[in-house]
C-alpha angles and dihedrals in degrees: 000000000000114000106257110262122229116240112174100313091319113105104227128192130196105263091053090054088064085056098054088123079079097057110111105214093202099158094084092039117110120229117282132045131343127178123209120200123218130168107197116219133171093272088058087062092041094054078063090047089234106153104177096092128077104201127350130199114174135153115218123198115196117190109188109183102198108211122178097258104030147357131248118206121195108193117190127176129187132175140067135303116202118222141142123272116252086225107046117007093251121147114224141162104266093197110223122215107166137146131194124193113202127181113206129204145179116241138146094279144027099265129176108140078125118083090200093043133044114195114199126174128271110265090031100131093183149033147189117244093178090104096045089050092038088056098045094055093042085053103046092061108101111247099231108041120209121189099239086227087062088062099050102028112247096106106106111201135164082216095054089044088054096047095049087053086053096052113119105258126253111254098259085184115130099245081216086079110070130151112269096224088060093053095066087045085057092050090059087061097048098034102083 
């Protein structure tokens, strides 16, 4: 692992300077809105070392409104995540559609232990916004996936034909043969 390298009061490591593209320089920004444009792929989520998805496209908008006192920052991703199916194996397209609101404010230290509020020192005049968008995507992947194809029937597997041979079977029994002993047992419960 490569020693984490300083970067104003941020600690920065490597892998997140391969990720500068997502540093927000607000300090030269007027007051008011200002949009920031991402598109997500699979070496955004290497850089994080996250290996569970296959393939990733997603479009982030990021909205920062800039106020005298604190940011606001409005995150919004839309797009797929490809991923296998819990079920079968199956890769298949998860679509995204997530948003994330952060205040952000100055303080005496970096702070975001919060996941609502980033705190960053006085006289910092950027920050990194990777990890925030990192989380939100991870999180907005359903836990259990389920091939779309699983839930209306038109997935073919080898693995669902297997597991539909392997369902318990349906009593075929005729319910008119019953055991004898358990009939007098069934009297004692109508007869009241």
């Amino acid at each position: 692992m490569h020693p984490p390298l300083k970067a104003g009061t941020q600690t920065l490591s490597v892998e997140m300077m391969k990720l500068k593209e997502y540093f927000i320089p607000f300090s030269g920004l007027k007051l008011g809105k200002h949009k920031f444009v991402y598109e997500i792929d699979d070496a955004f989520f290497e850089s994080f070392d996250y290996q569970e998805f296959n393939g990733a496209s997603v479009h982030i908008d990021a909205v920062l409104e800039k106020m005298s006192t604190m940011m606001e920052l409005q995150i919004q991703a839309k797009g797929t995540i490809n991923v296998d199916c819990d079920l079968t194996g199956e890769p298949y397209d998860q679509p995204i559609d997530s948003n994330l609101k952060l205040v952000v404010k100055f303080g005496e230290e970096y702070n975001d232990e919060d996941d609502e509020i980033l705190i960053i020192p006085h006289g910092e005049y950027q920050f990194n916004i990777a990890q925030y968008i990192y989380e939100m995507l991870v999180l907005a992947v359903p836990q259990k996936r389920v091939h779309p194809g699983v839930e209306d029937g038109t997935l073919q597997s080898e693995i669902l034909d297997k597991l539909e041979e392997l369902q318990p079977k349906e009593n075929t029994k005729s319910t008119e043969e019953t055991d004898p002993r358990w009939d007098d047992l069934k009297k004692l419960l109508t007869d009241k």
